[in-house]
C-alpha positions in Angstrom: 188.3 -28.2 -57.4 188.9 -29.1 -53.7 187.4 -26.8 -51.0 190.0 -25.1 -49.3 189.6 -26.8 -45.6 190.7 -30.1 -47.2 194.2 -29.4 -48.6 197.1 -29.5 -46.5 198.3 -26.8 -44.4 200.1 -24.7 -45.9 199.0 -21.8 -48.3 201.5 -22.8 -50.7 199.9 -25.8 -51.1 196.5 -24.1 -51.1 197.8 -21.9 -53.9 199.2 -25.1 -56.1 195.7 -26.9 -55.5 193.8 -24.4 -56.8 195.8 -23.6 -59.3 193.7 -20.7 -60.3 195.3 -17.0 -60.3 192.0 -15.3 -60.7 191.1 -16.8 -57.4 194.0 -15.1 -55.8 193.5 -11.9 -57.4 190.0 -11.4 -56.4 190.5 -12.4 -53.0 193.1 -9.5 -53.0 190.8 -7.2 -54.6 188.1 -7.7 -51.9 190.8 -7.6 -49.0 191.9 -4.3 -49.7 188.1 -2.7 -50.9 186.7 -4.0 -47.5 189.4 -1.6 -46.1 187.3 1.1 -46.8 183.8 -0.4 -46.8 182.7 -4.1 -45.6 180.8 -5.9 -46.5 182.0 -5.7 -50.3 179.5 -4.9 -52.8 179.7 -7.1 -56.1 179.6 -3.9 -57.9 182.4 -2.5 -56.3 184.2 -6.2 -57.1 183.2 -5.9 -60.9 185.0 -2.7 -61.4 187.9 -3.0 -59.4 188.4 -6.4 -61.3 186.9 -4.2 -64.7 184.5 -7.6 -65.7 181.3 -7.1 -66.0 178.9 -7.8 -62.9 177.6 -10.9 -63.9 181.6 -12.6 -64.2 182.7 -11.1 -60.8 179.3 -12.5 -59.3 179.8 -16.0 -60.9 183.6 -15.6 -59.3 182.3 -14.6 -56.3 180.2 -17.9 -55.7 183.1 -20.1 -56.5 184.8 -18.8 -53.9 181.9 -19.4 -51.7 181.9 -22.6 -52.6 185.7 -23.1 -52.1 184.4 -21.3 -48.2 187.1 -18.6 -48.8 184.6 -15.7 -48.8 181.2 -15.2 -47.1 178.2 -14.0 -50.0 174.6 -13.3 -49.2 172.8 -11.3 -52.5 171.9 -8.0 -51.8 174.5 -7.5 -48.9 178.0 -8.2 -50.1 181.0 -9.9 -49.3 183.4 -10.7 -46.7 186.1 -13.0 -46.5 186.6 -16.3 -44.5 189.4 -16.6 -42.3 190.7 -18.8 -45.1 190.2 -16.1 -47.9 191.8 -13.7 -45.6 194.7 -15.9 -44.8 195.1 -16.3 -48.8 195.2 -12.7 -49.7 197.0 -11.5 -47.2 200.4 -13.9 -48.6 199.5 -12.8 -52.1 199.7 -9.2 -50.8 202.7 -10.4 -48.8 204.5 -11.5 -51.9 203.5 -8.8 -53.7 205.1 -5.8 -51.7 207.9 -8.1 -50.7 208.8 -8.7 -54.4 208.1 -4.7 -55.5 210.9 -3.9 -52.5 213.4 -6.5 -54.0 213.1 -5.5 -57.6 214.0 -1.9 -56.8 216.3 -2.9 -53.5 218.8 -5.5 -55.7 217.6 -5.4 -59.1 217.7 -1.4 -59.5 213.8 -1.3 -60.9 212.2 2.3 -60.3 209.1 2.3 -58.0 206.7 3.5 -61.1 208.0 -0.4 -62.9 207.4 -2.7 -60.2 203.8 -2.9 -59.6 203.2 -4.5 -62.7 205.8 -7.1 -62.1 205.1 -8.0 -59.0 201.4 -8.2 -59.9 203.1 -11.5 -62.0 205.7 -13.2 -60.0 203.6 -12.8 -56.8 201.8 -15.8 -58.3 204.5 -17.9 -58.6 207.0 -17.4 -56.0 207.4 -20.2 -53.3 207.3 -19.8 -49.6 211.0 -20.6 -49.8 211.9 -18.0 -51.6 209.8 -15.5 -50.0 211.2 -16.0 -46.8 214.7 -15.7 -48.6 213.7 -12.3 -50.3 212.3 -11.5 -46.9 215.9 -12.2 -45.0 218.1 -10.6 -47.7 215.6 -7.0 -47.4 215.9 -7.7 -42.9 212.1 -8.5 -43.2 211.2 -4.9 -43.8 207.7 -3.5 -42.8 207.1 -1.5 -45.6 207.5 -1.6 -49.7 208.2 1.0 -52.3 205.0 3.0 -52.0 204.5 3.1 -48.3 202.1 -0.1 -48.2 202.8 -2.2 -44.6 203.8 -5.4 -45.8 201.9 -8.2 -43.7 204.2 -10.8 -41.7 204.1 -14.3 -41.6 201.0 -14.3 -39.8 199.1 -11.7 -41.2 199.8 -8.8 -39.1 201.5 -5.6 -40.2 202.6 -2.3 -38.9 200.1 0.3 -38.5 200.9 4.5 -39.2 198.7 7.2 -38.2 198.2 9.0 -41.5 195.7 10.7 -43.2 195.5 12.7 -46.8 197.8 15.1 -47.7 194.9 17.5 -49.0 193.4 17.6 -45.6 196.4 18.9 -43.5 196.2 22.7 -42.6 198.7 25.3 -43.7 202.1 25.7 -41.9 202.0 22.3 -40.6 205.2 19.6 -41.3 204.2 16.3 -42.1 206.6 12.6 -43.0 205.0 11.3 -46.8 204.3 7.8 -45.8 202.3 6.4 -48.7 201.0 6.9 -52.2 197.7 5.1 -52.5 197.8 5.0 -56.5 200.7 2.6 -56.8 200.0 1.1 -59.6 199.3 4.5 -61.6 202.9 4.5 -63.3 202.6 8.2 -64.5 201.7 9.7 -61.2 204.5 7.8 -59.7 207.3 9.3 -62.0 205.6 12.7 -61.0 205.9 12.0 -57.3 209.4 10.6 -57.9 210.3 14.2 -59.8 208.9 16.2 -56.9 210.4 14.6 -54.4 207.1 13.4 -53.0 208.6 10.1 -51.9 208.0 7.7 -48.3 210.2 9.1 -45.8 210.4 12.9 -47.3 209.8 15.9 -45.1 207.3 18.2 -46.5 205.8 21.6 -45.2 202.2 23.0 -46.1 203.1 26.7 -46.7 199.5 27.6 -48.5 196.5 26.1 -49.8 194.7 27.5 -52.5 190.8 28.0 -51.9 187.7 26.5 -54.2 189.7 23.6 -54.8 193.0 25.4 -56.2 196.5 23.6 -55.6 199.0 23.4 -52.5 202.3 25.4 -52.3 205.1 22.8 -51.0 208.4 23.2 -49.2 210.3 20.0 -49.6 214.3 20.2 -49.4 214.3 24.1 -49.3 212.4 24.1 -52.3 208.8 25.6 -53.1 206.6 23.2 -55.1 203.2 22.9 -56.6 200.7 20.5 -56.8 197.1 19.6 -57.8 194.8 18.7 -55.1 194.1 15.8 -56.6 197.3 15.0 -56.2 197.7 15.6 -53.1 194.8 13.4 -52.4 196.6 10.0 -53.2 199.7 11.1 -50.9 198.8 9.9 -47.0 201.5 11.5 -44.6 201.9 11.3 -41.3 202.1 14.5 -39.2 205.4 15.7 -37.6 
C-alpha cells in the first residue's frame, strides 16, 4: 500500500489508492474523540471502533505507516495533517449526504446515519460538490453537526448541554450528540426537541430527577440523561 504523500493530490485519489474503508473510518473515529481528549488513547480507539485493543492497535500502526496519524505507545494518537485532511472529507460527505437524503429523498433524521455511514465511502468529489450546490452548501446537517468546507473549516456555535442550563432561561436546540442512536432520535423528533427549536427551562428536578420543558406552548418532560445529548445554544 502506497504512503499517502506519494499519491496525487487530490483526496479522491487518496481514497481510491487506498482502497481501504476501515482506514477512513478510524481516521474519523479519532478525529472526532480527539475533540474531547488529544492525544487519543488506543483504548478509547478499540471501543469506539468495538475491536478489541490488539486490532485497533495493529490499525493504528498502519496508519502510521501510511504517515496519516502520529503513534508513540503509552501516549496516544494524533492525526497528521494528512489524516486530518482525510477525515475531515469523509466527515464532509457524511453530513452532506445525511442533509440530502432527508432534504430531496424525504428520509427521517433517525434513518440516515446509517446510510450515510455507507455512501460516504463511495461518493466522488463530483458529486459532492453537486449535492453540496443543490442543498446552497449548507453549514449544518440533520443533527446539528457543522459540516466542514472544502478546506476543512466549519462554522463554530457557542453551545453547551442542555442539563446544565439554569431554570427560566430560553435556549435555540442546536445539536444532538447521539446521532446515530435511532431510538433517541424518534424521541427527540416526538418532542419536538429538534435544531432550530425554541425551548424554555421552567424547572429542574433535584438529585438527578428530570427537566420540565416549554416548547411550542407546551410543557414537556424529560430524563436528564436526555437532556445531556441535546447541546443548545442560549437565547
Amino acid at each position: 500500500m502506497p504512503e499517502i504523500e506519494s499519491l496525487p493530490d487530490g483526496t479522491s485519489h487518496q481514497r481510491h489508492n487506498l482502497n481501504h474503508q476501515a482506514i477512513e473510518d478510524y481516521l474519523k473515529t479519532i478525529y472526532m474523540l480527539a475533540q474531547d481528549e488529544s492525544p487519543v488513547s488506543t483504548s478509547r480507539i478499540a471501543e469506539a471502533r468495538d475491536v478489541k485493543p490488539a486490532s485497533a492497535t495493529s490499525m493504528i500502526k498502519r496508519l502510521a505507516n501510511l504517515r496519516m496519524v502520529n503513534y508513540e505507545k503509552h501516549y496516544g494518537v494524533t492525526l497528521t495533517p494528512s489524516g486530518e485532511k482525510l477525515a475531515l472529507e469523509v466527515i464532509r460527505h457524511h453530513r452532506l449526504i445525511e442533509l440530502y437524503l432527508m432534504e430531496a429523498l424525504g428520509f427521517s433524521w433517525d434513518e440516515v446515519h446509517e446510510q450515510a455511514d455507507i455512501l460516504e465511502h463511495v461518493i466522488s468529489e463530483k458529486l459532492e460538490e453537486r449535492i453540496a450546490a443543490a442543498l446552497n452548501y449548507p453549514e449544518f446537517d440533520p443533527h446539528g453537526d457543522p459540516i466542514p468546507a472544502k478546506d476543512g473549516s466549519m462554522a463554530l456555535v457557542d453551545v453547551e448541554m442542555l442539563s446544565m442550563v439554569a431554570p427560566g432561561q430560553m435556549v435555540w436546540v442546536r445539536r444532538i450528540i447521539d446521532d446515530a442512536n435511532s431510538e433517541l432520535l424518534r424521541y427527540l423528533a416526538e418532542m419536538g426537541l429538534v435544531p432550530g427549536t425554541a425551548v424554555t427551562i421552567q424547572s429542574i428536578a433535584p438529585f438527578e430527577g428530570p427537566l420540565t420543558l416549554i416548547i411550542d406552548d407546551e410543557t414537556k418532560v424529560i430524563g436528564r440523561n436526555v437532556a445531556a445529548s441535546i447541546l443548545v445554544e442560549l437565547a
